[in-house]
C-alpha positions, -999 to +999 in steps of 0.1 A: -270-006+716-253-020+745-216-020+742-192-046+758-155-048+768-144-080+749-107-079+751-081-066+773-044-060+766-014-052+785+017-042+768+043-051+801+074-042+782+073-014+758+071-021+721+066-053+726+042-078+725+008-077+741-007-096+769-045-106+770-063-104+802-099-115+818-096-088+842-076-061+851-067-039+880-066-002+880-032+005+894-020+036+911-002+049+881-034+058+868-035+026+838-038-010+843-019-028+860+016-043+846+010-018+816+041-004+801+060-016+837+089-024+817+108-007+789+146-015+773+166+014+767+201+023+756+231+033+779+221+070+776+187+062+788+169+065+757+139+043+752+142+013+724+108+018+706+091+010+677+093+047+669+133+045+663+140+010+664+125-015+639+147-039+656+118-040+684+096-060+657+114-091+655+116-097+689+089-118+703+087-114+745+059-132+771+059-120+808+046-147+835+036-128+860+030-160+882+066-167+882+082-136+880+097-147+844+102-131+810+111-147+774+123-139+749+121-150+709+142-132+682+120-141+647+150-163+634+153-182+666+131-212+673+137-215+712+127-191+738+152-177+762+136-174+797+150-151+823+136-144+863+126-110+859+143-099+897+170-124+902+186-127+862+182-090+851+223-087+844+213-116+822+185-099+807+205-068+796+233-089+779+209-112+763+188-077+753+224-059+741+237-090+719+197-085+702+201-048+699+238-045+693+242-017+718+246-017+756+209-022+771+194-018+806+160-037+817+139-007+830+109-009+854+088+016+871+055+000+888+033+032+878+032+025+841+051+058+838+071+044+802+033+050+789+037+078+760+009+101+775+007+085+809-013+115+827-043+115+799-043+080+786-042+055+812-066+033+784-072+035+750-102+022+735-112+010+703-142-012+689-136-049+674-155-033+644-132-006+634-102-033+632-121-054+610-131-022+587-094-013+588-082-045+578-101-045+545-089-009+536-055-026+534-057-057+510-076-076+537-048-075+567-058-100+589-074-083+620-048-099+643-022-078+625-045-043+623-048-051+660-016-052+669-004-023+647-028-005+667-018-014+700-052-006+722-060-017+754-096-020+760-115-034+729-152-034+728-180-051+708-220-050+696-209-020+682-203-005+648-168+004+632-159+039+653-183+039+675-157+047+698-156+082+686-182+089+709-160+087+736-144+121+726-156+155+725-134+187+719-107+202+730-113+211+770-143+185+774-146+154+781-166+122+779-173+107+815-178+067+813-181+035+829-169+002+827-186-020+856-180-001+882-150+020+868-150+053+855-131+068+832-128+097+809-123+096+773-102+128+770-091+132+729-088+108+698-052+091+693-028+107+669-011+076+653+029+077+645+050+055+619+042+023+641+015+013+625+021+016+593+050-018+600+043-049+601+042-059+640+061-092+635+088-081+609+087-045+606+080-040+570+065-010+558+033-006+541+043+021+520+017+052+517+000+037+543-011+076+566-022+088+536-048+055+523-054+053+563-064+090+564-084+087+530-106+061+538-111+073+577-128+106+564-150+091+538-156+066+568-164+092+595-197+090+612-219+122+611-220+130+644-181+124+654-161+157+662-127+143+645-129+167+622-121+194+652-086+179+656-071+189+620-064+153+597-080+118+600-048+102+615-063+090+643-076+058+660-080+048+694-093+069+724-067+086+749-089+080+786-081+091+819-085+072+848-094+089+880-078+082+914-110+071+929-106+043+906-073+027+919-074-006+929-110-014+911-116-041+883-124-041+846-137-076+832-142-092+799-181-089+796-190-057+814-207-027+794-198+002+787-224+030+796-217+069+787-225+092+814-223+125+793-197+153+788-184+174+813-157+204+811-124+193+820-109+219+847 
């Protein structure tokens, strides 16, 4: 079994919607780069998330990194509005305020820093076949939607569903991993929160949806994973850490993944 990154995604504004990559960098914020660069908050500084603010559904957003430009799509809109991302940022905070109906302010910190866990999960990881084993647990979601409920950045394939559960351990341990030439560590499984259980383009809720997600992940558990350490089966994902030797080296669509074996994390 040979497994193989087959999709990468950056989220470069928080909350919203995902980018898909050939490559990616690793940046010195310890993620990839443009991850979580940008975020919108509210005059007080407090991030505009999917976690507080459904509002963040309904607004779709691109980033051309090219040309330095954003745009933006509220659902009931047909045009996009497009903004340069260092010369129109005024213009971005009032066209971001009249969305939210609050004052706004266009954040951006290079690192990734607006990353929830930033200093243990510069990656998370999850298997094409666990989105497709999701998807049917919920009246046959389209994967597209599972996928974007769960938000991951590396995907991998020629697997089966949770397979990526070897890529945890137990508390204090973790697994070492490569990707090409990068290593990383898979540190702890992903405690989910009340974002995926919305829709990703509209926000509505799939009622009940922890408990049938949590149900059908522990009669779905393989043998051998240690999820059953961490307390409930509301998790997905894999939190990794990525060393500073690794800044400035390249993941790729194509490359396998290879486990290296556990090691105690100091």
């Amino acid at each position: 079994m040979n497994p193989v990154l087959s999709r990468i995604t950056i989220y470069p504004i928080k909350s919203l919607d995902g980018h898909s990559l050939q490559k990616a960098i690793i940046s010195d914020g310890g993620c990839l780069l443009h991850d979580r660069e940008y975020a919108i908050s509210d005059a007080e500084g407090n991030l505009l998330i999917g976690k507080s603010n459904s509002l963040v559904h309904s607004l779709r957003s691109a980033i051309h990194f090219e040309t330095s430009t954003v745009s933006f799509r509220p659902n009931k809109d047909i045009s996009w509005q497009h903004f340069h991302l260092e010369k129109e940022k005024v213009k971005i905070q009032s066209f971001l305020s009249d969305y939210f109906g609050t004052e706004t302010l266009f954040l951006q910190n290079k690192k990734g820093r607006f990353m929830d866990i930033p200093d243990i999960s510069g990656v998370t990881v999850i298997s094409s076949a666990s989105l497709h084993e999701i998807a049917t647990w919920f009246n046959n979601l389209e994967v597209e939607e599972t996928r974007m409920r769960f938000r991951a950045t590396i995907e991998i394939e020629d697997v089966p569903a949770f397979w990526e559960d070897h890529l945890f351990s137990e508390e204090g341990k973790a697994i070492e991993f490569k990707i090409g030439e990068v290593t990383l560590l898979g540190i702890s499984p992903r405690a989910r929160c009340v974002v995926p259980t919305r829709n990703p383009g509209t926000g509505e809720v799939t009622h009940g949806f922890p408990r049938s997600f949590s149900k059908h992940r522990a009669s779905t558990l393989p043998s051998w994973s240690t999820l059953e350490k961490y307390g409930h089966h509301y998790y997905l994902t894999v939190n990794c850490y990525i060393p500073a030797t690794e800044v400035g080296k390249a993941i790729e669509v194509g490359q396998e993944l290879k486990i290296i074996g556990e090691k105690y994390l100091s």
